[in-house]
C-alpha positions, -999 to +999 in steps of 0.1 A: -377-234+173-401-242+208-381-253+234-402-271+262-396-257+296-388-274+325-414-288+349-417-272+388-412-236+401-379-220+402-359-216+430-380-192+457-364-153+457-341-146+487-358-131+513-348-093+527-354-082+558-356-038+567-357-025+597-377+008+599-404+017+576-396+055+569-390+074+534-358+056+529-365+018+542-398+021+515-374+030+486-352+008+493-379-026+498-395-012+466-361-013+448-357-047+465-389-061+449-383-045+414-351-062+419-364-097+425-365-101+461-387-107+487-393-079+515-403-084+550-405-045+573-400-051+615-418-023+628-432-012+665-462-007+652-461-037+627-504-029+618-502+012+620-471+015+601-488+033+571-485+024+532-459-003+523-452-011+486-469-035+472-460-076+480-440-064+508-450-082+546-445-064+577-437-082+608-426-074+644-385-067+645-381-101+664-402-120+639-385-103+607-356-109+619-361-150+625-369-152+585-342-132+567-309-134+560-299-104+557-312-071+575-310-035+567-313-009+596-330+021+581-335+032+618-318+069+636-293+060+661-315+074+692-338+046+683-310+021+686-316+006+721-341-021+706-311-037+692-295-049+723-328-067+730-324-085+699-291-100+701-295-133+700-319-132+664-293-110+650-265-131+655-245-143+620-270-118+599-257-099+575-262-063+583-257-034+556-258-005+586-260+029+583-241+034+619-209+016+629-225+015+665-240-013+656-210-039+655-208-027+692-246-038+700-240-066+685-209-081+682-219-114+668-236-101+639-216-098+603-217-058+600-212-046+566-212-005+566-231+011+532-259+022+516-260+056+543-247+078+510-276+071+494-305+095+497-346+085+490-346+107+465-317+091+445-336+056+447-369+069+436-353+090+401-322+066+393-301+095+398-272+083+381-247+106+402-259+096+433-262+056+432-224+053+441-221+035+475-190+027+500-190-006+518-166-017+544-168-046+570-146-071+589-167-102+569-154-103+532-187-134+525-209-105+539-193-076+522-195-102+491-233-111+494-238-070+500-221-062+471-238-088+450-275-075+460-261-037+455-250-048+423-286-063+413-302-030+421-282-013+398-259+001+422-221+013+417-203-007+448-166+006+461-152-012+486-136+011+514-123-020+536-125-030+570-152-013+596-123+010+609-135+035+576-169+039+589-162+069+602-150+085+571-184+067+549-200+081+575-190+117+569-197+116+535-235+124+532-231+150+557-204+171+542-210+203+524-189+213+493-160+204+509-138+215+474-157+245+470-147+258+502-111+273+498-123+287+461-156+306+477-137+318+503-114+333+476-142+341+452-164+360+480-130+375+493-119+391+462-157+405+455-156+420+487-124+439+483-131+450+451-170+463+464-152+482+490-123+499+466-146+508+435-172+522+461-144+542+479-131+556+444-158+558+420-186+567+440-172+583+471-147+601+457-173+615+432-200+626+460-169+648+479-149+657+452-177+670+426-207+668+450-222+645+424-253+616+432-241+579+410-246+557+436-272+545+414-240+531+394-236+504+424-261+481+406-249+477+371-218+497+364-196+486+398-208+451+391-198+451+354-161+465+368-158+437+396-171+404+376-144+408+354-113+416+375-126+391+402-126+364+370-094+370+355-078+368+391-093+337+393-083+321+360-050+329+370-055+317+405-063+283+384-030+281+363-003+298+387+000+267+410+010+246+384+040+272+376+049+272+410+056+238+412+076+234+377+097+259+393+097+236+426+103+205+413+131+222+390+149+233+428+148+199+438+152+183+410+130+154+417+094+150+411+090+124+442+090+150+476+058+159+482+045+195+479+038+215+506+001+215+523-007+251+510+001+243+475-011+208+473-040+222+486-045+249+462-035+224+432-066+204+442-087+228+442-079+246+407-113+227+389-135+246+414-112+279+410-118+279+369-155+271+372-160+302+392-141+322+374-160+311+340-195+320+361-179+355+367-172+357+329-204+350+322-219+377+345-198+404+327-208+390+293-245+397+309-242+425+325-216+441+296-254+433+273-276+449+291-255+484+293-277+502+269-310+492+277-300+513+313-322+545+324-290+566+328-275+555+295-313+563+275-313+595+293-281+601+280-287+599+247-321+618+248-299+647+265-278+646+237-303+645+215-320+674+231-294+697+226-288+691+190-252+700+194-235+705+158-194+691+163-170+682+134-170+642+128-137+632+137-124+591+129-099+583+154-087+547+134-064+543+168-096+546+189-114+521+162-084+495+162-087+498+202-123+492+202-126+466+179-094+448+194-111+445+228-142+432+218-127+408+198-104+396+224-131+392+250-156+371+228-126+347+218-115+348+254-151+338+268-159+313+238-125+297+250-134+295+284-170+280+281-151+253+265-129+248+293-158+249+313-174+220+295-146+197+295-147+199+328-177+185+332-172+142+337-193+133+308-175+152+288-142+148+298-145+112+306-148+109+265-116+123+258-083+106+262-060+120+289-039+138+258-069+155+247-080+166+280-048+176+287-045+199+257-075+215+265-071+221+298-033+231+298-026+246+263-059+258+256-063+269+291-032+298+288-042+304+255-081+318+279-056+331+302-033+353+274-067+367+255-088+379+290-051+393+299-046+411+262-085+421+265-077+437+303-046+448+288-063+471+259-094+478+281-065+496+301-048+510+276-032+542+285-049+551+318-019+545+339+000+576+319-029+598+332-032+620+362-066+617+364-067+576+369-052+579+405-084+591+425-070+597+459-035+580+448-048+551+443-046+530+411-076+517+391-088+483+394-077+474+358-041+475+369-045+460+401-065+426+382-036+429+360-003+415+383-016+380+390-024+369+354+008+388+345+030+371+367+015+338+357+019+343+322+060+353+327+062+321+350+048+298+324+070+315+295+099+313+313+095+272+318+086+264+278+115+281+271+137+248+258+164+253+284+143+247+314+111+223+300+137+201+292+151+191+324+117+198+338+098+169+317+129+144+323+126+155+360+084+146+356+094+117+337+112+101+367+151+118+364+164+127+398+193+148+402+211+142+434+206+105+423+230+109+390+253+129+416+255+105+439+264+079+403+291+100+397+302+102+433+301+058+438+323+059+399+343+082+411+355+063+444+352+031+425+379+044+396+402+054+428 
């Protein structure tokens, strides 16, 4: 079926005014003309301005600003004092402003703050993590009409409220892991400590105590000692917050007092905590398969080889059991933790319902945190029994990397057992304690 069209041309597109005709104001008017809209640049130099996209005017900042509705200031802030000369043409415009100076320039003019989180790069690729924007502004038709054209460029809009959050929109593209700080500080800590000791006992003590050369060992072997330690620490580090405050929230039985800073901090930062744990995993998984391909462990065997030394063949089926047992440990351990590590991600765990993800990242989380443990456990063995372990009185790192985990694992077995997780999950579930008390207290006085 042909439908006959109307007669006439269609309402003219709205047009959009930018001020500044940088890397960012020529992504954004090209995203403004895929979009629909018209573009108009106000430049100082309106005819040396360089290349423009395509359909786009440029004008002085006085005339640009006559013509268009709405204005975008893609301008630094030390180039700000042409602004003040402008006052009256700005006046009721709609301004989606990178700098919250600007409702101070000028007052009359309907600021909305946004857009700054966006980068040039983001607008040019469709980077689908970073087309997220804030807005906030005292003018909810102008925060409307900038969320509407935000919207039409395919943009995610959250609305921060008034202009007294510019400060904190502000911030945002300038901050620098701020959830990864606390964890790398731990991370790089532990690694540190760890360098130090295993230097200090393994290849100190061996240069005074047997005059003997391994530094060479520094590379691979101390590595191969620290990744692991450092990562079941971690995991622990992840999971021993959350035992803490069952055992809290059991003291005061009530779940609605806030935590303290420290461990409401920590809790926040347990995603960041597992993630580098799992990439320390993955460097002893790497490091643990490139062992025999070594220069000191080939030499090794050649020597042996060499010497063509005749011994009776001896099965230990302890020694097998052991060996076996620890590899087998480790491989389920790591297999369960790049799991964890992938539900972690958003688009994967934004496809699983909060039961699932839970279960993963709880249940399925100890059960990481029991095999690395038994795998450290049987890597350990019966060293501790031994003399020879204690180089310099001091105890090896495999027993050291043991008493976090360990303490996390009796936490967590002492509250599923069914005489504490009870009163804990009523407690999470809304029960307060001193509030039945003080029940019984009012039905006491009231049978009296």
């Amino acid at each position: 079926m042909l439908h006959q069209l109307a007669s006439g041309d269609g309402p003219e597109p709205e047009l959009m005014c930018i001020f500044g005709t940088g890397d960012l104001g020529r992504s954004l008017g090209l995203c403004l003309l895929q979009s629909g809209y018209r573009v108009v640049y106000g430049s100082r130099r309106p005819h040396s301005c360089g290349p423009l996209p395509e359909g786009a005017q440029v004008m002085t900042h006085e005339e640009s600003a006559r013509s268009a509705k709405m204005i975008f200031v893609c301008v630094h802030r030390e180039h700000y004092e042409f602004l003040e000369k402008m006052a009256p043409q700005l006046e009721r415009k709609v301004s989606p402003n990178p700098f919250c100076v600007f409702s101070r320039l000028v007052p009359k003019a309907a600021v909305v703050k946004g857009l700054n989180t966006l980068s040039t790069w983001a607008l040019q690729n469709g980077l689908q993590a970073g087309r997220q924007v804030y807005l906030c502004g005292n003018n909810g038709e102008a925060k409307r009409d900038v969320a509407e054209m935000a919207t039409k460029l395919g943009l995610t809009v959250v609305d921060k409220g008034s202009l007294s959050a510019a400060k904190e929109v502000e911030d945002f593209p300038l901050q620098l892991f701020p959830e990864w700080r606390m964890p790398l500080y731990v991370a790089f800590g532990l690694a540190a400590f760890f360098f130090l000791y295993l230097v200090i006992r393994d290849i100190i003590y061996a240069y005074v105590e047997n005059d003997e050369d391994i530094s060479y060992r520094i590379m691979i072997s101390l590595a191969n000692k620290i990744t692991p330690v450092v990562s079941l620490i971690m995991l622990s580090l992840c999971y021993l917050p959350g035992a803490i405050a069952g055992f809290l929230q059991l003291y005061r039985g009530t779940k609605y007092r806030r935590f303290p800073n420290w461990l409401d901090r920590w809790m926040l930062c347990r995603k960041q905590l597992g993630l580098l744990a799992l990439g320390f995993a993955l460097l002893h998984a790497i490091y643990t398969l490139i062992i025999p391909a070594r220069y000191s462990d080939r030499q090794r065997v050649i020597s042996n080889v060499k010497k063509n030394t005749t011994t009776p063949l001896y099965f230990d089926n302890t020694s097998a059991w052991r060996t076996d047992s620890l590899y087998a440990l480790g491989i389920l351990g790591f297999f369960l933790f790049v799991l964890l590590g992938l539900t972690s991600l958003p688009s994967v765990g934004g496809t699983l319902s909060w039961r699932e993800f839970s279960f993963v990242q709880s249940t399925l989380g100890y059960l990481t945190l029991f095999l690395s443990t038994a795998h450290c456990y049987i890597y350990a063995w019966d060293k501790f029994l031994r003399k020879s372990t204690y180089k310099w009185y001091t105890p090896p790192d495999s027993m050291l990397c043991l008493i976090v985990p360990s303490v996390t694992l009796v936490l967590k077995l002492v509250l599923v057992l069914p005489c504490v997780n009870r009163p804990l999950m009523r407690i999470r579930q809304g029960w307060e304690r001193n509030r039945l008390k003080d029940e019984m207290g009012e039905l006491k006085a009231t049978n009296m």
